[in-house]
N, C-alpha and C positions, 0 to 999 in steps of 0.2 A: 504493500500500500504506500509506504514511504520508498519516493524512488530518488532521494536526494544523500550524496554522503554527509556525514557527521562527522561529529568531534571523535567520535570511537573508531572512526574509519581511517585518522590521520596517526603521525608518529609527533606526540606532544612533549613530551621531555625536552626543555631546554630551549625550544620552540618561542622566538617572540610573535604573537599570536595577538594580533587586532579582533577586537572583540565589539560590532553594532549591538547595543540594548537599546531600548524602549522604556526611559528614565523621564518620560515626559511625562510627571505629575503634578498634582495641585500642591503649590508652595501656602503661606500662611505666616505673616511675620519674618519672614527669611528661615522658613524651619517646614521640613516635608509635610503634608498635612493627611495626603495617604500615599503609602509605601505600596497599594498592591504590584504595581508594575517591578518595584523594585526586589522584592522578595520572591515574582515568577521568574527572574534572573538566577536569581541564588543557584540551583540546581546547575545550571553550565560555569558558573563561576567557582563554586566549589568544584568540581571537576574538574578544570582546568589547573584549578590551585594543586590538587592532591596528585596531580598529572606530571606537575613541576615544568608548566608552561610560564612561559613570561610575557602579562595579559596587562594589554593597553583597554580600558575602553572606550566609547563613543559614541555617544546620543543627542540628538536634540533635547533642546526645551523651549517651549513658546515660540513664540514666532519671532522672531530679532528682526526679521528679514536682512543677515547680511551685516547688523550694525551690532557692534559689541554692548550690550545693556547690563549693568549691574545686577540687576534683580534678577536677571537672568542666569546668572555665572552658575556651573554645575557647582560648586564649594556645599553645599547643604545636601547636596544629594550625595555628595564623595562621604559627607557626615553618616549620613545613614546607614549606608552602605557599609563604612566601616562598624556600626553599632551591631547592625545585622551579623557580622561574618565575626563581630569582636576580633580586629583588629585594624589598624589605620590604614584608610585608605587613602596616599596622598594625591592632590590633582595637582595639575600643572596647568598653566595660565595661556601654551598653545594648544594648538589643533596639530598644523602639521609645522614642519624646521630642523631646524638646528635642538632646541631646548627639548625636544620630543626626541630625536634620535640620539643626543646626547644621554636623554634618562632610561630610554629603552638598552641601549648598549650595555648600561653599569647593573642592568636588574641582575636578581640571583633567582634560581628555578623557584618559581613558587611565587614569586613578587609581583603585584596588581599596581596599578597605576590609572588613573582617570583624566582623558584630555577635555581641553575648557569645550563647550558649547559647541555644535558643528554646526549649527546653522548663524554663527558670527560671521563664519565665514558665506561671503554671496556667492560663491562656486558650490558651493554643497548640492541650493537647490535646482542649479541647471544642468548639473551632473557635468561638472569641465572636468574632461578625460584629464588634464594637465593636473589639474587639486586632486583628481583619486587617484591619478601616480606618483605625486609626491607623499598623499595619503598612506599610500602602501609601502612607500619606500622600505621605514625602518624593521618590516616585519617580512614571517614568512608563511605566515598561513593568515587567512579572513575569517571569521565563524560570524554567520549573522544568527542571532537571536531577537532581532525584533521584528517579531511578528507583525504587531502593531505599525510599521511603515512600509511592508514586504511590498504595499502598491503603489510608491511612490520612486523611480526610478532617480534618486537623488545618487550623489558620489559615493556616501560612505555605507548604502543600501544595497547599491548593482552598480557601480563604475567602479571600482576598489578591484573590483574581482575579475576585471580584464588583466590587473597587473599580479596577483598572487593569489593561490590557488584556496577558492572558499566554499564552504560546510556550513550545515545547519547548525547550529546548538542545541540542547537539549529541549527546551521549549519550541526553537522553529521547529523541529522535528515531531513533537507533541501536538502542535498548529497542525501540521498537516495532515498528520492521521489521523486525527479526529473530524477533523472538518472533513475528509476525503472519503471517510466513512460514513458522513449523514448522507454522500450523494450517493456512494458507489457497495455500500453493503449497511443497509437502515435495517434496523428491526422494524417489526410489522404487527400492527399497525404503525406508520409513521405519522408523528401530527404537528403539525409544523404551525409558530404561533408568531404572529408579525403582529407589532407595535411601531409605537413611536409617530412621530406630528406628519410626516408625508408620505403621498403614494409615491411621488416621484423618485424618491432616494432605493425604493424598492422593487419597482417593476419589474427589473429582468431574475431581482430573486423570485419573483411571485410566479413569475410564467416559468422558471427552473422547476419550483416546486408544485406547481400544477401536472407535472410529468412522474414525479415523483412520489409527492407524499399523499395520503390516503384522506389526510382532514388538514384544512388549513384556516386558522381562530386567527380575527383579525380583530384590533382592538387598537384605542388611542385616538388620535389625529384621523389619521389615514382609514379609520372605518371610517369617519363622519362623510370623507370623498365619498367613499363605496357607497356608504349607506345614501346621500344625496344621490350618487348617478344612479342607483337601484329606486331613486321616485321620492324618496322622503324628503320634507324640508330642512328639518333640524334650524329652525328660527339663526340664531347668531351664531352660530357652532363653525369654531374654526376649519377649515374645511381649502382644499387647492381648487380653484374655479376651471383654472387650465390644466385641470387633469379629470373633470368627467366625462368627456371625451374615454379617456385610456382608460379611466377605471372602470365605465358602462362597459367598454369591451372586455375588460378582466371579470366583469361579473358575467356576461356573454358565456367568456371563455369556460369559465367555473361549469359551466352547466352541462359542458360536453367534455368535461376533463374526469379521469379517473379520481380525481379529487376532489372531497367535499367539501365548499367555501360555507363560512360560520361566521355570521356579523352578528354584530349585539342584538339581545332582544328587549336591551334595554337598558337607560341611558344615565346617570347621576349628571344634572343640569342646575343650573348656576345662572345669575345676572351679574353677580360681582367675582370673580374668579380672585378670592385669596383666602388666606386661612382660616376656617370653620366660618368660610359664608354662607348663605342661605340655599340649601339647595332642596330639590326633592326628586325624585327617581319617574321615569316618564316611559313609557314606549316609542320610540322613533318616530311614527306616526303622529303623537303629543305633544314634540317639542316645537313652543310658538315661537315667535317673533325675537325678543329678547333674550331668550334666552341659550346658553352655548351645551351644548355636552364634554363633558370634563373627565369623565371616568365612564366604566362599567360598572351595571346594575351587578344586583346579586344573583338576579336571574340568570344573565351571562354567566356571571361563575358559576353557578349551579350547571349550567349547559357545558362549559370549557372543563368545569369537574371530571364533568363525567365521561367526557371523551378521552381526557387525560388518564383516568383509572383504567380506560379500556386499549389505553398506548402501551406498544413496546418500547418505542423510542419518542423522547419529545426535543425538538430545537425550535429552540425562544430566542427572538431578536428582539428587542424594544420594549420602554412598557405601557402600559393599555391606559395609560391617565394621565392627568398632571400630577406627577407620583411627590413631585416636590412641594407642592403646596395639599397638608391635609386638610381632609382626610380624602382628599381626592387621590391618593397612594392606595387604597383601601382592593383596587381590586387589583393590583400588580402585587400586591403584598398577599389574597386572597389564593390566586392562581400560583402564586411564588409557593406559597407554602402546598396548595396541590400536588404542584408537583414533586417538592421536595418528601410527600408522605407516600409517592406514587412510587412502584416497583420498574417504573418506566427507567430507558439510562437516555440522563437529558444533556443537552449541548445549549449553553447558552454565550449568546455573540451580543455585542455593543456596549461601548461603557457608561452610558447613562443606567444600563439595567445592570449592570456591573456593581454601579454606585448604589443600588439600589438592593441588591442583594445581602451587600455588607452592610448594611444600617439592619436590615431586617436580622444580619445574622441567619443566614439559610445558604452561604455560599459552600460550605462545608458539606452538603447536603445534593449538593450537584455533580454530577458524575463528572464534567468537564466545561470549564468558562472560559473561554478566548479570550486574549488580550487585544483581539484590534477588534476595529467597529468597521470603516469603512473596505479595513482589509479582509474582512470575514466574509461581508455581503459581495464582494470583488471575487473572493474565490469561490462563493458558493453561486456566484451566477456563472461560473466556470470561464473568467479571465485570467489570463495569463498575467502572475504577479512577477515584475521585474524582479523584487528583490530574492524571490524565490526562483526564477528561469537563471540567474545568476549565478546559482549555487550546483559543484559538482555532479552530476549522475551517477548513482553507483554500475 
């Protein structure tokens, strides 16, 4: 299923070993504020250490575009990092040079190192073959481990690995088989559950898994389209105008596909959309003038329950509310817990439902969660990811 080499495929001992992570998280005061990305590294980084490799790493953070920003500097993340592994992890203030191939040269088997920000540098994001071969210079092997940018064809993602020969890391490796398996060997029934504010960010996942999966619960935003191009008003309900067009035909589609499509049958509506405002529970058909839909009813959950109890496999993208403002979270947190009490093995992709798993405390309780969002829906509408067609064949 995995047809990419790894870290266990090379000869690591003494090896200086450029190492891509996916350390681009929420800061808070100049201090991490969640470490999940940082801690799905652990696993290749430990590896690599006990290997007695000599491991640079390299990530983005936020968007600099190109300009060196303070707030931006990896320094807090190197913090972590070394708290995590309990031991110091130093950075250094370049990307690539002299100060970079100077500290890589004096490392000893076993020593980790962190370079500053790779998007300071404005070569990163246009991929200059010139910045990922001086990028590669100092090392001899690449291992990409971030999944999370695998679709974004930047320098230290896919242009690196034109110049020195590059492997998955433990996690890309874990990215891929899992995700490879909800397409290409799913337990059955399969029921596949799309969230989140748009139909458009989704469409070619939804016509993937119209070939595929056996039930597909649609919930959040992107039902209001549905449910609108299937004839309902839904009064103020957020809703893409220029997508009922595509969504009338994806409910079309629905009807002649081996796949059952599942929209709400019922709606938690709102006039003021913020923390314990006024709301009351409506059937689609109900919802007037003023007012928006913001969540799924309990009815829905009761419906997505029970399909979910009668799932072999369930993959969840998105969540079905404005999960952030309660108690309109109530039916992401409703199904969240479904499935975590279901004998189903689930796959869950995007990091707002990421964020949302870990506050509920049920991430523990899922068989496998992705770390990228827009690289998961990328591979699972079966695009071809740079940062992954970059990486050795076995």
């Amino acid at each position: 299923m995995n047809r990419k080499q790894g870290i266990n495929d090379i000869e690591l001992k003494g090896k200086k070993i450029l190492v891509r992570v996916d350390f681009n998280v929420p800061l808070e005061g100049g201090a991490v504020r969640d470490d999940t990305r940082i801690r799905a590294a652990l696993p290749t980084i430990n590896a690599l250490i006990e290997a007695g490799a000599r491991i640079a790493l390299v990530s983005h953070l936020g968007r600099p575009k190109g300009e060196v920003k303070a707030e931006l500097k990896m320094d807090p993340l190197a913090k972590r990092l070394g708290e995590l592994l309990n031991k110091p992890v130093p950075k250094i203030d370049s990307i690539v040079g002299e100060e970079v191939e100077a500290r890589v040269n004096v490392m000893s088997d076993g020593d980790l190192v962190m370079l500053e920000n790779v998007r300071f540098a404005k070569e990163e994001e246009k991929n200059d073959p010139d910045f990922a071969r001086i990028l590669a210079k100092p090392f001899d092997f690449f291992v990409n481990d971030a999944f999370g940018t695998a679709h974004r064809a930047h320098a230290s993602t896919a242009g690196v690995a034109a110049f020195i020969p590059a492997v998955a890391g433990l996690l890309m490796q874990k990215e891929i088989e899992e995700l490879t398996r909800c397409l290409e060997e799913p337990g059955r029934p399969l029921t596949v559950i799309m969230g989140g504010a748009k139909v458009s960010d989704k469409i070619r996942v939804i016509h993937r898994f119209f070939d595929l999966a056996d039930n597909l619960l649609v919930g959040g935003g992107m039902a209001n389209t549905l449910l609108i191009a299937a004839g309902y008003s839904l009064g103020a309900s957020f809703h893409e105008e220029e997508q009922l067009t595509v969504a009338a035909e994806l409910v079309a589609e629905s009807k002649k596909s081996r796949c059952r499509l599942v929209l709400p049958s019922d709606l938690v509506v709102t006039e003021d959309l913020r923390k314990n405002s006024l709301n009351k529970v409506l059937p689609p058909e109900a919802v007037k003038e003023s007012w928006k839909a913001v969540d799924i009813g309990l009815e829905t959950v009761a419906m997505f329950r029970k399909v979910i109890e009668q799932s072999a496999m369930v993959v969840w993208n998105g969540p079905l509310g404005v999960f952030e403002v309660p108690p309109y979270d109530r039916g992401t947190a409703e199904v969240a817990g479904a499935i975590a009490e279901s004998a189903a093995y689930s796959v869950v992709g995007g990091g707002d439902l990421v964020a949302a798993l870990e506050k509920l405390k049920l991430s523990d309780k899922i068989n496998f969660i992705s770390t990228g969002g827009g690289a998961t829906l990328e591979f699972w509408e079966g695009k071809e990811l740079p940062g992954i067609v970059a990486l050795m064949d076995k």
